[in-house]
C-alpha positions in Angstrom: -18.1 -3.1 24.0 -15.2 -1.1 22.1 -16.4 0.5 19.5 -15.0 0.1 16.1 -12.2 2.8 14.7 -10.8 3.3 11.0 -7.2 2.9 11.1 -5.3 4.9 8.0 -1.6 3.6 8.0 0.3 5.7 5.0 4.2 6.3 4.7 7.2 5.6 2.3 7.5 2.3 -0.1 9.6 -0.4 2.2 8.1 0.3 5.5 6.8 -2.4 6.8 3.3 -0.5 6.4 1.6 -4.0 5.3 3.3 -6.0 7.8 2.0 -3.8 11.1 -1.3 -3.4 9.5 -1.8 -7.6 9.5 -0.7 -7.8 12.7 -2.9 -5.0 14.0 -5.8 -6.1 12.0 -5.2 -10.1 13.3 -5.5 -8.5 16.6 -8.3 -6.6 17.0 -10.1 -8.6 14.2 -10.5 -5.6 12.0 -10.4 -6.2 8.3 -7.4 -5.5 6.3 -7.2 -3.8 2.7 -3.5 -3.2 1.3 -4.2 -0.7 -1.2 -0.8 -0.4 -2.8 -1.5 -4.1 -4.3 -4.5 -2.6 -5.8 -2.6 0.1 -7.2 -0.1 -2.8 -8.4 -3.2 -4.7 -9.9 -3.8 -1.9 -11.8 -0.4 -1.6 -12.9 -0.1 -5.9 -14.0 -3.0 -5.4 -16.1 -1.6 -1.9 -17.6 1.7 -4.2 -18.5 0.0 -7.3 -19.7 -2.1 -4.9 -22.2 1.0 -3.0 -22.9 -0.3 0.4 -21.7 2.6 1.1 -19.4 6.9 0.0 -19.7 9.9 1.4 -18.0 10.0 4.1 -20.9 6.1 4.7 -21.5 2.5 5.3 -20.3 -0.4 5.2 -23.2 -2.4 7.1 -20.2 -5.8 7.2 -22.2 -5.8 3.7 -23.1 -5.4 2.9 -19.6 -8.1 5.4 -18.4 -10.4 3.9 -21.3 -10.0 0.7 -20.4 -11.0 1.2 -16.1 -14.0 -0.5 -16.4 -12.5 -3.9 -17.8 -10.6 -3.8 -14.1 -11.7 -5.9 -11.5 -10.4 -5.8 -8.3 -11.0 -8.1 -5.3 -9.6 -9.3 -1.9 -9.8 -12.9 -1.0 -8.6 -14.2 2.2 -6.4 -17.3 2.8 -6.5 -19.5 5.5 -3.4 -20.9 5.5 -1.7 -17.3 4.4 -3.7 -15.8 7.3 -4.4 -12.9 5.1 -6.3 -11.7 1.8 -4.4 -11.9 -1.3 -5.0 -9.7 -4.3 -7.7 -10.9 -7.5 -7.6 -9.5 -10.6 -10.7 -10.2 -13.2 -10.9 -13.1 -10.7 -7.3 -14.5 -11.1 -5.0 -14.8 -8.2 -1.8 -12.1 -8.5 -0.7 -12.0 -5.6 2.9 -13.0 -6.3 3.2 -11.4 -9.8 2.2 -8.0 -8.2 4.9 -8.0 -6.1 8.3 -8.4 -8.7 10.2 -5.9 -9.4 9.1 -5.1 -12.8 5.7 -4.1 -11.3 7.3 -1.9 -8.6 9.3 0.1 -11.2 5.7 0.6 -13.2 3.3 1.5 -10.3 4.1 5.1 -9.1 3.8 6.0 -12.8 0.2 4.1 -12.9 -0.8 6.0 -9.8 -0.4 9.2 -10.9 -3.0 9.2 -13.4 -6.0 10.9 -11.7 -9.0 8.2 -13.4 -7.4 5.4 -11.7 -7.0 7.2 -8.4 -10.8 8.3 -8.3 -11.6 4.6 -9.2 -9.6 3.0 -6.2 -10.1 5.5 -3.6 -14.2 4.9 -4.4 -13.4 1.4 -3.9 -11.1 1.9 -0.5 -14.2 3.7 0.9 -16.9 1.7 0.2 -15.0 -0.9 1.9 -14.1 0.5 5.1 -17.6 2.5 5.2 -18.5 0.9 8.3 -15.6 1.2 10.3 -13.3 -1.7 11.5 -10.9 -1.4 9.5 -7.2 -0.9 8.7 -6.1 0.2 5.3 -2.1 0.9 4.5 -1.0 3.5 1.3 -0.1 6.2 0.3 -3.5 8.5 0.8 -5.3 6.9 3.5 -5.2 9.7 5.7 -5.4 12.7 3.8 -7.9 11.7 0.8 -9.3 8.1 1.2 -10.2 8.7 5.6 -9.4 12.1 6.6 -11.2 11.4 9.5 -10.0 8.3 10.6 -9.6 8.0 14.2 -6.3 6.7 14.7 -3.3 7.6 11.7 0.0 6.3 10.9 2.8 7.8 8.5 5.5 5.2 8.3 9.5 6.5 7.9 12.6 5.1 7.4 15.9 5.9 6.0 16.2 4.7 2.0 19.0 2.5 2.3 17.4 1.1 5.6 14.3 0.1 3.6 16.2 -1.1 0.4 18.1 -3.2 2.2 14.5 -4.5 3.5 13.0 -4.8 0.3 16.3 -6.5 -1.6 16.5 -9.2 1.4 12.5 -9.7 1.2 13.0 -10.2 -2.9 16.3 -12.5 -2.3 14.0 -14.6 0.1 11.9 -15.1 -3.0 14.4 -16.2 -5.4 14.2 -13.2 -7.7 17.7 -12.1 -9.1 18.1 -8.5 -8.4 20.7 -6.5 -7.4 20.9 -3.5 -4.4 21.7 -0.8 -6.4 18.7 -1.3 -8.7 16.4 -2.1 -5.6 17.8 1.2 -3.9 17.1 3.2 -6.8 13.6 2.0 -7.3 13.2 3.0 -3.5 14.5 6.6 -4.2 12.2 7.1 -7.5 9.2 5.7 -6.1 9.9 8.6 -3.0 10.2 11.4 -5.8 7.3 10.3 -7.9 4.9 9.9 -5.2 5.9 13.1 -3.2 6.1 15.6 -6.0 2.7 13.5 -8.2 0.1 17.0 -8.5 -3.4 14.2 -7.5 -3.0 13.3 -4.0 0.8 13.6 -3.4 2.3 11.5 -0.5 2.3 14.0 2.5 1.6 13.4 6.3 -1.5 14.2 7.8 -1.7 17.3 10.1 -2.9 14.6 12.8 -1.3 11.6 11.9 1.7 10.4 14.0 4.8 9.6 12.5 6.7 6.0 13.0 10.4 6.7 12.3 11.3 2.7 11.8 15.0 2.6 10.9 15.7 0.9 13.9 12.7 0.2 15.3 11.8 -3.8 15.1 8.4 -5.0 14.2 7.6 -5.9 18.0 8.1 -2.8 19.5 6.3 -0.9 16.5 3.1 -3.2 17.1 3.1 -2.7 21.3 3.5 0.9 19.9 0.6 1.1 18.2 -1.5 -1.0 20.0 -1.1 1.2 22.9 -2.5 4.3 21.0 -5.2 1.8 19.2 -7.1 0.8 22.8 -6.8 4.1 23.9 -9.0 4.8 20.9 -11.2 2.0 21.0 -11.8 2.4 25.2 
């Protein structure tokens, strides 16, 4: 019987992180946690109680209002994957607009809310089995997860991505603002002093500019069963 590994998939906004992890996850039939639409929960509610905007962050209203935050996963069927709860509401699509991207790097640099999530992320993958995609994984939520993953990719590569994927969905943006959002999201989360975004010593990089989505998953499952054998 193959024995069941924590898989920590972390890398750069727009990089498919998500999309791999499902696929890996449907495979081995390993649950999946997408921890950046925690972090984007968080951010909704901070926005909906007007604790965070494009030009502010009340931080300690935030912090003293953690424990009014509940998070939860609930799978769909006909999705094939779990979508995101808040206080028991589905978010799933509001989470994902642009006006929550451009707020959620500032949310998850505040140290309370990173405690709170990352105590969450482990409980849940405690046992194993699991495959969790962000920005910490590896270093702070699982440094010792047996297999890691730091996902790459150019900027304008994963802009152009991300502004197709928001097109798809009938939201009016344009590239220049998605590109920049890509580029600030990079600086924030690379240069933030709690748990910056920083590879692993062990993890092993995926450059995926123009890598497509089939070769990156026989990539990976290849160093997954020789982990699992």
């Amino acid at each position: 019987m193959n024995k069941k590994i924590t898989i920590a998939i972390d890398g750069f906004s727009s990089t498919g992180k998500s999309t791999i992890a499902k696929l890996i996850a449907k495979k081995y039939n390993y649950i999946y946690v997408d921890t950046g639409a925690m972090y984007r929960a968080v951010s909704l509610f901070a926005k909906q109680h007007n604790f965070v905007g494009n030009d502010f962050l009340d931080k300690e209203k935030l912090i003293s209002n953690l424990n009014d935050i509940s998070l939860s996963f609930k799978f769909n069927e006909d999705l094939g994957f779990a979508e995101m709860f808040l206080n028991d509401k589905n978010v799933e699509q509001e989470i994902r607009t642009l006006e929550v991207s451009q707020l959620v790097s500032k949310v998850a640099t505040i140290s309370e809310v990173r405690r709170k999530l990352v105590a969450e992320q482990q409980q849940m993958g405690a046992k194993g089995g699991i495959v969790m995609d962000g920005r910490d994984i590896g270093t702070v939520v699982f440094p010792n997860a047996e297999l890691k993953l730091f996902m790459t990719a150019s900027a304008d590569k994963r802009a152009t991505r991300r502004y197709k994927e928001l097109l798809d969905k009938g939201d009016k943006v344009t590239f220049e603002e998605i590109l920049f959002n890509v580029e600030e999201r990079d600086r924030i989360d690379s240069t933030r002093e709690d748990s910056p975004l920083i590879k692993a010593d062990d993890a092993i990089e995926f450059n995926n500019s123009d890598m497509g989505i089939d070769e990156q998953f026989e990539r990976i499952c290849t160093l997954v069963d020789r982990k699992i054998s």
